[in-house]
N, CA, C and O atoms as a GROMACS GRO file, in nm:
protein
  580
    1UNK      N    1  23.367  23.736   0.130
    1UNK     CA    2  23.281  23.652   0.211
    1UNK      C    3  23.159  23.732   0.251
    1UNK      O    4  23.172  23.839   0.311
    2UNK      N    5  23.028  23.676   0.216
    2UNK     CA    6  22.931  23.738   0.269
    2UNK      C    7  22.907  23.760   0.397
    2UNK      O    8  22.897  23.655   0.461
    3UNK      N    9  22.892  23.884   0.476
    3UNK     CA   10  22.836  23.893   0.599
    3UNK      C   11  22.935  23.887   0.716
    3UNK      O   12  22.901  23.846   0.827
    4UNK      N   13  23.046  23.926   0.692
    4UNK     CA   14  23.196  23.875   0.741
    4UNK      C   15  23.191  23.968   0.910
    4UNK      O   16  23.274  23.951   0.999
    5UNK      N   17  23.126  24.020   0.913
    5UNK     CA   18  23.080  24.129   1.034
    5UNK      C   19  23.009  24.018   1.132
    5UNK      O   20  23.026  23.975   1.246
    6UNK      N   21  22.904  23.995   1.005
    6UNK     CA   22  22.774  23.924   1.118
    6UNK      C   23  22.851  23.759   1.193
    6UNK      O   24  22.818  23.708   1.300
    7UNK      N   25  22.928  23.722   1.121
    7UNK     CA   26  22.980  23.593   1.113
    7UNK      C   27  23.078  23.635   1.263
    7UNK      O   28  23.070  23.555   1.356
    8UNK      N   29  23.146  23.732   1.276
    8UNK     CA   30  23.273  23.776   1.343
    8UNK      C   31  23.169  23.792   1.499
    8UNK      O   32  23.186  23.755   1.615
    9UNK      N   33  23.100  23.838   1.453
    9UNK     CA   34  22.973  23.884   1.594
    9UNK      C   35  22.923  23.773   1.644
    9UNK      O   36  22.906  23.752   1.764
   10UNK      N   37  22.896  23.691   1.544
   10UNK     CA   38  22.784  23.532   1.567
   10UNK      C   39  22.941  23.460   1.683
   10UNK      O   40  22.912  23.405   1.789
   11UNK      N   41  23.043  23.468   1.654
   11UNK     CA   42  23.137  23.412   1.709
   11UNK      C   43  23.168  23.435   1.867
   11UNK      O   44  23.175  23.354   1.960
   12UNK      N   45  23.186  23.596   1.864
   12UNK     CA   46  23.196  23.672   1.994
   12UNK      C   47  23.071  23.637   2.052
   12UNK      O   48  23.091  23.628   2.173
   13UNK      N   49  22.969  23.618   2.029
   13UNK     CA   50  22.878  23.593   2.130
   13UNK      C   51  22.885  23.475   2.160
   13UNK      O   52  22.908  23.444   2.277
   14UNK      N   53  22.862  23.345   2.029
   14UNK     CA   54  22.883  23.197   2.130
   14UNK      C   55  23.034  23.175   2.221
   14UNK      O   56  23.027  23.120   2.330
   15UNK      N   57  23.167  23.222   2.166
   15UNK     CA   58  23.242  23.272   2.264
   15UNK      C   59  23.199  23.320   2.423
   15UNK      O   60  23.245  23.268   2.524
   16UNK      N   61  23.142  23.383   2.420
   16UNK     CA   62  23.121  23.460   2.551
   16UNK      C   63  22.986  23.369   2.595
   16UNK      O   64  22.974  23.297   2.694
   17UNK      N   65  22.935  23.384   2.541
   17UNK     CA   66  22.796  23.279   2.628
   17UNK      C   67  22.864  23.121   2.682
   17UNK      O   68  22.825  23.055   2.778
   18UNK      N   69  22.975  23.088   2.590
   18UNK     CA   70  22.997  22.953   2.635
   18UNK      C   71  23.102  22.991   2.773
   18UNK      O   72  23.100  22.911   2.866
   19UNK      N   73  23.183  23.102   2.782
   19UNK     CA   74  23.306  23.106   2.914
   19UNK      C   75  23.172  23.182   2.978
   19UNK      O   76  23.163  23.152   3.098
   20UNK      N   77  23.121  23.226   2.956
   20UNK     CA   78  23.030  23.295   3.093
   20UNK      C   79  22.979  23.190   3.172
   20UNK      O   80  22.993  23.171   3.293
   21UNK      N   81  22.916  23.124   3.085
   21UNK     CA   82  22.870  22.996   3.151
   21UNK      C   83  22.916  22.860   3.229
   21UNK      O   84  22.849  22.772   3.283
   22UNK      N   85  23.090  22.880   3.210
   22UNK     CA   86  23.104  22.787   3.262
   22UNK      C   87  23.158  22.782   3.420
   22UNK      O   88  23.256  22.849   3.451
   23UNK      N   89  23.094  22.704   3.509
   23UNK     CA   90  23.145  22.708   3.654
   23UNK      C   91  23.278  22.761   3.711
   23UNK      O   92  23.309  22.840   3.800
   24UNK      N   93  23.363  22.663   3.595
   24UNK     CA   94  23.504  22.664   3.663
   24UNK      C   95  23.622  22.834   3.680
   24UNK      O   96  23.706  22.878   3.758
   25UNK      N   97  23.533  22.886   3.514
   25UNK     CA   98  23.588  22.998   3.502
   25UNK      C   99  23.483  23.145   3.570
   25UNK      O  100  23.491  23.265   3.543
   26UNK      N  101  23.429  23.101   3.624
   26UNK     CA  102  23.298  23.180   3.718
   26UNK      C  103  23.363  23.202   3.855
   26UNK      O  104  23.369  23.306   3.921
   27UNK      N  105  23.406  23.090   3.880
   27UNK     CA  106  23.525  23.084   4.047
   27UNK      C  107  23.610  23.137   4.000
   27UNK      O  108  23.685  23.140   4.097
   28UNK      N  109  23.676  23.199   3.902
   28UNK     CA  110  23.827  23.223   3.885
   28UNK      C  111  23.771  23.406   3.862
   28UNK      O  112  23.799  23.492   3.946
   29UNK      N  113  23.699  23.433   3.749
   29UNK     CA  114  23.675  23.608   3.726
   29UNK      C  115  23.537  23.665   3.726
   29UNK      O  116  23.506  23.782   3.703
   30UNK      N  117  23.441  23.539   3.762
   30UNK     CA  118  23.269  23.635   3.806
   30UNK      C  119  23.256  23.607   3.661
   30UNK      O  120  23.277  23.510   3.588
   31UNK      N  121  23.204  23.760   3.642
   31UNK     CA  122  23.163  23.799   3.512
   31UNK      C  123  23.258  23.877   3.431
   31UNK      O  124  23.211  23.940   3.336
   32UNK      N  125  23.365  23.880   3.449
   32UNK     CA  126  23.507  23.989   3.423
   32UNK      C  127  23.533  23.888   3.282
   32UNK      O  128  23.637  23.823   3.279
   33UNK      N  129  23.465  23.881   3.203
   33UNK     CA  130  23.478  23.841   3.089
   33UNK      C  131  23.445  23.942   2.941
   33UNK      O  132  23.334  23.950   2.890
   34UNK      N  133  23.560  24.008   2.895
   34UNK     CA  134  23.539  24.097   2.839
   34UNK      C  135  23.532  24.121   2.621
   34UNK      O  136  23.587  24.044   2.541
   35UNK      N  137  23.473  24.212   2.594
   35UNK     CA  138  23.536  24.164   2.386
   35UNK      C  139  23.640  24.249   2.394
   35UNK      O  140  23.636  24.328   2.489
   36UNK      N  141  23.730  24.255   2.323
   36UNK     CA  142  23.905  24.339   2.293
   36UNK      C  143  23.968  24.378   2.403
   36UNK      O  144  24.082  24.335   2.420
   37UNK      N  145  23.915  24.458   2.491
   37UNK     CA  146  23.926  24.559   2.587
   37UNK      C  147  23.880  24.542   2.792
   37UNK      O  148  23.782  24.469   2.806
   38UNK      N  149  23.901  24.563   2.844
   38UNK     CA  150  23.874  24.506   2.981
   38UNK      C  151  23.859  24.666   3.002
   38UNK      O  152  23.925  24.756   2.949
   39UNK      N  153  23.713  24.676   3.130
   39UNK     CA  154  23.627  24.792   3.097
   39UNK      C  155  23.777  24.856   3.226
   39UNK      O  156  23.850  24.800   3.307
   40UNK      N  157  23.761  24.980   3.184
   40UNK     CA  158  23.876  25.032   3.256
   40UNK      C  159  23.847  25.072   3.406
   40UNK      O  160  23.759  25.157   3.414
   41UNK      N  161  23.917  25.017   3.565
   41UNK     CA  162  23.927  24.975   3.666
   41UNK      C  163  23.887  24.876   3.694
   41UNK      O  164  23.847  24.857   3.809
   42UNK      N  165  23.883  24.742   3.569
   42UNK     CA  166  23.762  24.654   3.606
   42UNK      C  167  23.881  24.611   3.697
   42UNK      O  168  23.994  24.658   3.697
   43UNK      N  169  23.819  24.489   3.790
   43UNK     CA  170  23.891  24.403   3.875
   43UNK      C  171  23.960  24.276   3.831
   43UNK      O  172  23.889  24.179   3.806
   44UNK      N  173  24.081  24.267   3.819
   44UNK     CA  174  24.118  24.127   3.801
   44UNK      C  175  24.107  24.027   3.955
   44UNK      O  176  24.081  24.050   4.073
   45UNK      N  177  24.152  23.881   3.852
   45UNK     CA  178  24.195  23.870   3.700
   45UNK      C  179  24.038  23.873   3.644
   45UNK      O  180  23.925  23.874   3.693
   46UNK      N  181  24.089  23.875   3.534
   46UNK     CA  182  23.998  23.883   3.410
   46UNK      C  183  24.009  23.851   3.249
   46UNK      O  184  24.106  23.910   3.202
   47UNK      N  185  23.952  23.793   3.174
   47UNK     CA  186  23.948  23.775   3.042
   47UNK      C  187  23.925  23.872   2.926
   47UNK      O  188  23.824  23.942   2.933
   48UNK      N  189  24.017  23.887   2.803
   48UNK     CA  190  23.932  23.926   2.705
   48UNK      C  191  23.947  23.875   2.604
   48UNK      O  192  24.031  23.784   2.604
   49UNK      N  193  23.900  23.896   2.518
   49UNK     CA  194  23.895  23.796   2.382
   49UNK      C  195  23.870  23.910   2.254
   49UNK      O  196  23.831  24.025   2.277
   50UNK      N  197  23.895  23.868   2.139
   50UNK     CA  198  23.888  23.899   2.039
   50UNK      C  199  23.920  23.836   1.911
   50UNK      O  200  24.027  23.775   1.902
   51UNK      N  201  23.839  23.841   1.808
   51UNK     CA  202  23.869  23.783   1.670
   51UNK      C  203  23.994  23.885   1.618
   51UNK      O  204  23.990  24.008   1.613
   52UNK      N  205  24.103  23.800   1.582
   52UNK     CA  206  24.193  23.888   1.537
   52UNK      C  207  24.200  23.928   1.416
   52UNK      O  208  24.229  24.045   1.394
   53UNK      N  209  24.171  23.825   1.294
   53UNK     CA  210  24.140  23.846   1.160
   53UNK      C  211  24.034  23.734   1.116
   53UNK      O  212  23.983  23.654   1.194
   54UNK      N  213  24.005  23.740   0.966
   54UNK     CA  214  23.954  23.643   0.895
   54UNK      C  215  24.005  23.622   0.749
   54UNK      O  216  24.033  23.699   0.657
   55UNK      N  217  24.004  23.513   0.760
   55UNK     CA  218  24.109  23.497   0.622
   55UNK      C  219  23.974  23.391   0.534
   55UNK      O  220  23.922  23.292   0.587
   56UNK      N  221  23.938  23.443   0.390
   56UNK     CA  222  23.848  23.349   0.347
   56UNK      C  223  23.927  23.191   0.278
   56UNK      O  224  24.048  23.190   0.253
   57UNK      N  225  23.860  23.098   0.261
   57UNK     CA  226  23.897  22.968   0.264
   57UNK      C  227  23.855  22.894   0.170
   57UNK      O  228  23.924  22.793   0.159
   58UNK      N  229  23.760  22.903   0.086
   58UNK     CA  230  23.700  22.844  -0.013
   58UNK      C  231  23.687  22.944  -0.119
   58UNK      O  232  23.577  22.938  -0.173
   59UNK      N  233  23.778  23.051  -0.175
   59UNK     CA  234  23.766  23.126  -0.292
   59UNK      C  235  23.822  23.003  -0.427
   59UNK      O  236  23.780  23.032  -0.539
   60UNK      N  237  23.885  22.913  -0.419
   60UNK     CA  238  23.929  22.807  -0.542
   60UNK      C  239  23.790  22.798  -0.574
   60UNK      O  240  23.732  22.855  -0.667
   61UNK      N  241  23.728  22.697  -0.459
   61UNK     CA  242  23.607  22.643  -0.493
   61UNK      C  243  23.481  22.687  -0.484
   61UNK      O  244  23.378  22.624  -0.461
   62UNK      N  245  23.504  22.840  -0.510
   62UNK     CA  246  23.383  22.926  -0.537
   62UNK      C  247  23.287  22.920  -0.424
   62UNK      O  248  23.165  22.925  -0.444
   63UNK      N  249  23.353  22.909  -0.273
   63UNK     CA  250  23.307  22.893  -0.186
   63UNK      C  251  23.279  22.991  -0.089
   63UNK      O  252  23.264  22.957   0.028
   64UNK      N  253  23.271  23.102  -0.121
   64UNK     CA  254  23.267  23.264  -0.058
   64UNK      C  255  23.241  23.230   0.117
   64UNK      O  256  23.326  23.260   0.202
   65UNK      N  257  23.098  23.158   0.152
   65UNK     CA  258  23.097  23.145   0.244
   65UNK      C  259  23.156  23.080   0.381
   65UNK      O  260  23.077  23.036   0.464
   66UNK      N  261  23.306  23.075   0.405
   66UNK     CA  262  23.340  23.070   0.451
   66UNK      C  263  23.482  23.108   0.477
   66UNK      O  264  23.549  23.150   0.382
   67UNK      N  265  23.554  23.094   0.635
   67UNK     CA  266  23.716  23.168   0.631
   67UNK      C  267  23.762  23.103   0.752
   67UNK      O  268  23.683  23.039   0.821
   68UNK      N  269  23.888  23.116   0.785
   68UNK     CA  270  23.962  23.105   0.894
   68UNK      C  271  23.960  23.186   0.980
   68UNK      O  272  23.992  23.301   0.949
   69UNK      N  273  23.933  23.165   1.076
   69UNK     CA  274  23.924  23.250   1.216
   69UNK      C  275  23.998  23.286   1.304
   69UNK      O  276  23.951  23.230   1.403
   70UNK      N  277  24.111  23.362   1.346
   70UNK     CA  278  24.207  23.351   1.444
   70UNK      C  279  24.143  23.450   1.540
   70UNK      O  280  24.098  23.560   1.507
   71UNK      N  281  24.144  23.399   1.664
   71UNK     CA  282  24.107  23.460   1.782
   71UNK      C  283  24.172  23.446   1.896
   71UNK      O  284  24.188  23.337   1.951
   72UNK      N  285  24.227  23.596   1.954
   72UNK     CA  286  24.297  23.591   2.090
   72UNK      C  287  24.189  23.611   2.234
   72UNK      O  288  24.101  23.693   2.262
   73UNK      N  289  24.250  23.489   2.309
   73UNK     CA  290  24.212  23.543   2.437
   73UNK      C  291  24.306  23.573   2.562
   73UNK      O  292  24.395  23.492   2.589
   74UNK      N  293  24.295  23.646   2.610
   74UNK     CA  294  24.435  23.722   2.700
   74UNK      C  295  24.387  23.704   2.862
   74UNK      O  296  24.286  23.761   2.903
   75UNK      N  297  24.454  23.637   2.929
   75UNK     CA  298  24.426  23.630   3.113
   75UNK      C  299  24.498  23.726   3.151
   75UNK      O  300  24.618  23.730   3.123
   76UNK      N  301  24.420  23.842   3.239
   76UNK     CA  302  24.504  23.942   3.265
   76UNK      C  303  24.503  23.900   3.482
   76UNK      O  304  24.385  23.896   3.516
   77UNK      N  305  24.544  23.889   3.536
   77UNK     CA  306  24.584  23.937   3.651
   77UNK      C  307  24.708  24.015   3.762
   77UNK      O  308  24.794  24.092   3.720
   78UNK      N  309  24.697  23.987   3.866
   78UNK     CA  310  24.796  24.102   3.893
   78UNK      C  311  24.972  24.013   3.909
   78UNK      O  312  25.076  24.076   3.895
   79UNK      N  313  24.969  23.870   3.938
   79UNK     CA  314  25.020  23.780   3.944
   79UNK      C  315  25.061  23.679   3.795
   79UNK      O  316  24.979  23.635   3.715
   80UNK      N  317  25.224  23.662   3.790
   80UNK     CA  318  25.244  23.503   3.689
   80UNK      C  319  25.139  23.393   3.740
   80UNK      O  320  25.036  23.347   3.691
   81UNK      N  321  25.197  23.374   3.839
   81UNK     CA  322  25.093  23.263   3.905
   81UNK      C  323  24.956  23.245   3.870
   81UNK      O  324  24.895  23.143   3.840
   82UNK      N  325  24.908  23.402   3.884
   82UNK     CA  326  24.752  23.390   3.873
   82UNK      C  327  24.674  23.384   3.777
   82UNK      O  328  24.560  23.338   3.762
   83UNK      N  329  24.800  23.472   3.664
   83UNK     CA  330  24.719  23.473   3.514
   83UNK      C  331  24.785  23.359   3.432
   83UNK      O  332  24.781  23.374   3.310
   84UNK      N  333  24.861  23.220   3.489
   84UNK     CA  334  24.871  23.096   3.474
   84UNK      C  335  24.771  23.029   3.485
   84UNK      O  336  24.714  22.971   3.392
   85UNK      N  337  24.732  23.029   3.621
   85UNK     CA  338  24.650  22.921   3.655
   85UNK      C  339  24.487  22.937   3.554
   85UNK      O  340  24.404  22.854   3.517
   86UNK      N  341  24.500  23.088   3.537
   86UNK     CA  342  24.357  23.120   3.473
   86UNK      C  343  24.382  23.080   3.354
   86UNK      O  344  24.286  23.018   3.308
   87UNK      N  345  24.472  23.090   3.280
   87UNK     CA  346  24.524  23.030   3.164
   87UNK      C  347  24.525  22.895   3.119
   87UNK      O  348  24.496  22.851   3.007
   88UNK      N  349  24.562  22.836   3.218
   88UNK     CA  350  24.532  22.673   3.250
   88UNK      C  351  24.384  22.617   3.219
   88UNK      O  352  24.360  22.525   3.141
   89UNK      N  353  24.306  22.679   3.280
   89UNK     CA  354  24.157  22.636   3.312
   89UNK      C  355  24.078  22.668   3.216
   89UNK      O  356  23.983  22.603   3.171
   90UNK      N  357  24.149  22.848   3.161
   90UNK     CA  358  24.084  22.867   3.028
   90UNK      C  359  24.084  22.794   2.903
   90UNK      O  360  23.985  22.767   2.835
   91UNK      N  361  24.197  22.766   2.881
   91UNK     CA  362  24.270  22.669   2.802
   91UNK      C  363  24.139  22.564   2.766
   91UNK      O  364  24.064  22.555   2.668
   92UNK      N  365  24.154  22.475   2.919
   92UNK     CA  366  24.057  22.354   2.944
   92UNK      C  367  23.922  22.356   2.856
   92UNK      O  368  23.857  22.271   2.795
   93UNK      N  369  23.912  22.488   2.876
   93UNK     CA  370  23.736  22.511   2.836
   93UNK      C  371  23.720  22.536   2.707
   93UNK      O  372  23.623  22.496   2.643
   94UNK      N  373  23.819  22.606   2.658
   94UNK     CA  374  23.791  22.605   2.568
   94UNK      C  375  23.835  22.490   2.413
   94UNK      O  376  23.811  22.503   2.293
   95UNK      N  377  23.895  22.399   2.480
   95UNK     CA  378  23.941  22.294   2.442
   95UNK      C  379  23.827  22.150   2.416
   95UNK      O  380  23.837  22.044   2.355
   96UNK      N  381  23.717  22.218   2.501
   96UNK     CA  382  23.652  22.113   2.563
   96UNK      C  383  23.528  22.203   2.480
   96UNK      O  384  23.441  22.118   2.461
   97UNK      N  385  23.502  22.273   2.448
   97UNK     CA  386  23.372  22.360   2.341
   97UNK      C  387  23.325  22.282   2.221
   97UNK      O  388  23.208  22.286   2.183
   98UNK      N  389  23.432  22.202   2.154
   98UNK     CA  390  23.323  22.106   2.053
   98UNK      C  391  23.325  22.239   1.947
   98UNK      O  392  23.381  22.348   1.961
   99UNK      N  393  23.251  22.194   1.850
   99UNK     CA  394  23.205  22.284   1.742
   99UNK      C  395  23.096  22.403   1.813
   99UNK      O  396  23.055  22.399   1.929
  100UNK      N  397  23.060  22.512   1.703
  100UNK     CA  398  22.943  22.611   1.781
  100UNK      C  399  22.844  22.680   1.661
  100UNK      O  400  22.903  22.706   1.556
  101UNK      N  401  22.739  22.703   1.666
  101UNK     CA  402  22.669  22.783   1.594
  101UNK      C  403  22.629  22.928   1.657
  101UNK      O  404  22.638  22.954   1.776
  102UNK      N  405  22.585  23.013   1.560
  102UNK     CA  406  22.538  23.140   1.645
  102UNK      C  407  22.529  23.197   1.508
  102UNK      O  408  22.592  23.155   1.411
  103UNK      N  409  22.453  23.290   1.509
  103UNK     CA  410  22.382  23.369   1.370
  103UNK      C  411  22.354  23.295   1.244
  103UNK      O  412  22.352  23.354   1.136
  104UNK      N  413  22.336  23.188   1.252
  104UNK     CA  414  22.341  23.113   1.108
  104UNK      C  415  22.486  23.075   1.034
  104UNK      O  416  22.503  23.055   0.914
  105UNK      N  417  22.577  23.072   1.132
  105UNK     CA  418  22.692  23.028   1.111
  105UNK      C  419  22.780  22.887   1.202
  105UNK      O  420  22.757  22.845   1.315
  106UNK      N  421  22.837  22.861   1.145
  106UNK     CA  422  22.874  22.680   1.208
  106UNK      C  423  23.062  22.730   1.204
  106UNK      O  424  23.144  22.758   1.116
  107UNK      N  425  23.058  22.720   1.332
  107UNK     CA  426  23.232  22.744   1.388
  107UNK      C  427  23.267  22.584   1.396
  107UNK      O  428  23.188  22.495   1.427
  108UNK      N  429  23.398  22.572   1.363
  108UNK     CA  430  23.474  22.402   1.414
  108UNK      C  431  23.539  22.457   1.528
  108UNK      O  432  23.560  22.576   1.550
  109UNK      N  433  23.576  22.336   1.612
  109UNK     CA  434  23.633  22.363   1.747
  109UNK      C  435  23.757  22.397   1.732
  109UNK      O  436  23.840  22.341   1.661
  110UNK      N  437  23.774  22.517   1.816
  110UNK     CA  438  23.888  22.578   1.800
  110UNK      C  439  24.007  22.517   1.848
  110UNK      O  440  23.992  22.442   1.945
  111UNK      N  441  24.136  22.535   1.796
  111UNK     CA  442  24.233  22.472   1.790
  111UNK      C  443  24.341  22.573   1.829
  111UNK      O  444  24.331  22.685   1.779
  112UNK      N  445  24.469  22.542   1.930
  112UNK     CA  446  24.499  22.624   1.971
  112UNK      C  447  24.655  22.682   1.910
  112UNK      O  448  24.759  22.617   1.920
  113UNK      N  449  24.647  22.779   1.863
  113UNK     CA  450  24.769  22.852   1.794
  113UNK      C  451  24.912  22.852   1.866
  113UNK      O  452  25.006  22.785   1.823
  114UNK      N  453  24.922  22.944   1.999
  114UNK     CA  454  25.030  23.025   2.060
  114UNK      C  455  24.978  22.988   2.168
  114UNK      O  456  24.864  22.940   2.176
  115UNK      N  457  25.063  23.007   2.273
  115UNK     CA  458  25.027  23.018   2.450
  115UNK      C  459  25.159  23.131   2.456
  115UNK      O  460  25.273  23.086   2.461
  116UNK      N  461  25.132  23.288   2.455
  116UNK     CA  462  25.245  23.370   2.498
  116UNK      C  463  25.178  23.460   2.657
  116UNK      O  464  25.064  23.494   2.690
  117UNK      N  465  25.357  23.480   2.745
  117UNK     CA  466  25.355  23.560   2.798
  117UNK      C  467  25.414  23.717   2.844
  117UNK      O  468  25.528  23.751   2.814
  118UNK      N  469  25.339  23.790   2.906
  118UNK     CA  470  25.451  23.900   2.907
  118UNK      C  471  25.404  24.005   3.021
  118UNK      O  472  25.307  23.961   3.083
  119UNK      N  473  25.431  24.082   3.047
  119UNK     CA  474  25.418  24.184   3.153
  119UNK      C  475  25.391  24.322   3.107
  119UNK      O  476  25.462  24.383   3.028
  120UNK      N  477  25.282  24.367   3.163
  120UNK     CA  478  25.219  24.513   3.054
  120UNK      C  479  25.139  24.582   3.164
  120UNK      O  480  25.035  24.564   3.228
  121UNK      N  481  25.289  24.715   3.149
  121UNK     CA  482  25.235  24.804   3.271
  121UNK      C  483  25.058  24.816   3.208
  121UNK      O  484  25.019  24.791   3.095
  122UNK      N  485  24.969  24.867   3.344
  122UNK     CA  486  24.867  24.863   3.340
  122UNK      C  487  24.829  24.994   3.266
  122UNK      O  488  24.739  25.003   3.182
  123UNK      N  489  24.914  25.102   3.312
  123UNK     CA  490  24.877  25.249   3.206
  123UNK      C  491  24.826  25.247   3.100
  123UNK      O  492  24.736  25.322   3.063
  124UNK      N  493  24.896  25.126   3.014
  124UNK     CA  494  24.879  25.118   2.884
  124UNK      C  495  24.777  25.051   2.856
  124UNK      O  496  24.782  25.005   2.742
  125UNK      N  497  24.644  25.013   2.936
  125UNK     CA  498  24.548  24.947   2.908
  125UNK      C  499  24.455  25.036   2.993
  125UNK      O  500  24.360  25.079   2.927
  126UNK      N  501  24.456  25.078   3.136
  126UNK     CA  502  24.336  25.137   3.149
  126UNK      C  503  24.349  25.270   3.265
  126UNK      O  504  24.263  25.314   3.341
  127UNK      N  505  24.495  25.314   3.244
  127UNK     CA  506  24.520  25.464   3.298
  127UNK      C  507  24.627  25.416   3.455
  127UNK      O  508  24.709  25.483   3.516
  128UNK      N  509  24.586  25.298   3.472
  128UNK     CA  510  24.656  25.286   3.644
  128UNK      C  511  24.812  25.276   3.636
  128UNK      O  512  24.866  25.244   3.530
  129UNK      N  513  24.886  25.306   3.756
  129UNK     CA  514  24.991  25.226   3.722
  129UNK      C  515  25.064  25.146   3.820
  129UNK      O  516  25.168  25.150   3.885
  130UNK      N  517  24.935  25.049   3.795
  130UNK     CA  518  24.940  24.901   3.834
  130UNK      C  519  25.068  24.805   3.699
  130UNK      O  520  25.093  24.836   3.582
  131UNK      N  521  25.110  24.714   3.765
  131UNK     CA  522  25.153  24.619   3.647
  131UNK      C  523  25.051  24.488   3.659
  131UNK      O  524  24.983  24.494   3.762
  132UNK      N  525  25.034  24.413   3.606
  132UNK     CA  526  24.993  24.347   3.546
  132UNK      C  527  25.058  24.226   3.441
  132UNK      O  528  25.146  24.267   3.366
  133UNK      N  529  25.023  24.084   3.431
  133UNK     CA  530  25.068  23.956   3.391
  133UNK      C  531  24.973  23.940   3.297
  133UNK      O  532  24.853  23.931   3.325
  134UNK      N  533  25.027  23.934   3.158
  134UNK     CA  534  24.891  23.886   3.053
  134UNK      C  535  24.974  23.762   2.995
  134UNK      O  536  25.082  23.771   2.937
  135UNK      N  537  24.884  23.616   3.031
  135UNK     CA  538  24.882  23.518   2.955
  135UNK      C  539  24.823  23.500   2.818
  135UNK      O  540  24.711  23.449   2.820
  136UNK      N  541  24.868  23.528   2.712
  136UNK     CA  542  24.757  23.529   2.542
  136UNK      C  543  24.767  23.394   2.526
  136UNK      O  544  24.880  23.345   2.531
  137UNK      N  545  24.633  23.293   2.500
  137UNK     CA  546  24.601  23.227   2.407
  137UNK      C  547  24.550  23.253   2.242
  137UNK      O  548  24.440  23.303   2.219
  138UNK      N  549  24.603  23.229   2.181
  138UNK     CA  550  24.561  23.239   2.035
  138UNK      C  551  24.521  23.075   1.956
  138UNK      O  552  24.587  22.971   1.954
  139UNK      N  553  24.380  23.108   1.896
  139UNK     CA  554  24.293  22.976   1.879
  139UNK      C  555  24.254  23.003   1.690
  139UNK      O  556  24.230  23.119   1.659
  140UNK      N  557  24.251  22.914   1.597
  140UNK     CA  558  24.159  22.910   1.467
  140UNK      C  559  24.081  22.836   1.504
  140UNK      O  560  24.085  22.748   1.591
  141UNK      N  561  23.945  22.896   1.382
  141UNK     CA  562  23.835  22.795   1.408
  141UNK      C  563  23.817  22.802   1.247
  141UNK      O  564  23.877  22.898   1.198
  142UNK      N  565  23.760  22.737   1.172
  142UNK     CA  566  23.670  22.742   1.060
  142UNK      C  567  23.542  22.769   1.029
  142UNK      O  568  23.458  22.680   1.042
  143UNK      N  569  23.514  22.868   0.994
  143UNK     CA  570  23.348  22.937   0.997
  143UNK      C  571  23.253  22.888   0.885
  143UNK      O  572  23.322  22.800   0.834
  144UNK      N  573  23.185  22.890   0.843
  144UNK     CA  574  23.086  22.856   0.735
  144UNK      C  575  22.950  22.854   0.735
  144UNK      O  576  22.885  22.754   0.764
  145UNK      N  577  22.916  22.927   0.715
  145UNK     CA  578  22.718  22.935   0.668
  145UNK      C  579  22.662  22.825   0.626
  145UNK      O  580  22.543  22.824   0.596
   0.00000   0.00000   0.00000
């Protein structure tokens, strides 16, 4: 697939420009909206996201430019409760995104994979040892130039 970087980037940004922007998830983490990684002492709760792979989709039909998209986003707070409810709302929004463009690429609205949970001492993400509640959503989208 041509440009499979730029395509992965074009994503993470309309990703993030669309949850930055929206009200509901602004009351829940500010700006604590993060790519792979949550900056280490940031404050929960908080979001991060990441493209997990890309799988291309049109190699039969000599269709290079395009692939399948799987992307995780993870609610981290210090609470079940809390990284539920953020989970809930995130969910909402991103359910509610419609299709997206960004770099010369056309995403379909993402569709939602998994809803997992689990408990992950905090050490193992940013030195504390805090625990911590991570709700993962996992979403495909279809990409194409």
């Amino acid at each position: 697939m041509a440009d499979r970087g730029e395509a992965v980037i074009g994503l993470g940004t309309w990703l993030y420009s669309s949850l930055s922007t929206d009200e509901t998830l602004q009351a829940l983490v500010a700006d604590r909206i993060y790519p792979q990684r949550r900056s280490s002492g940031a404050a929960l709760p908080c979001i991060t996201y990441e493209v997990v792979s890309t799988t291309p989709t049109g190699v039969l039909a000599a269709d290079t430019d395009s692939a399948a998209v799987h992307v995780q986003l993870d609610c981290w707070a210090t609470t079940y409760a809390s990284a539920s409810t953020l989970a809930d709302q995130l969910g909402a929004v991103v359910e509610s995104l419609g299709a997206g463009t960004a770099g010369g690429w056309h995403f379909s609205q993402l569709r939602q994979l998994a809803h997992a949970e689990d408990s992950i001492p905090m050490d193992a993400v940013d030195g504390s040892d805090r625990a911590a509640t991570r709700v993962r959503l996992e979403y495909l989208s279809i990409m194409r130039r």
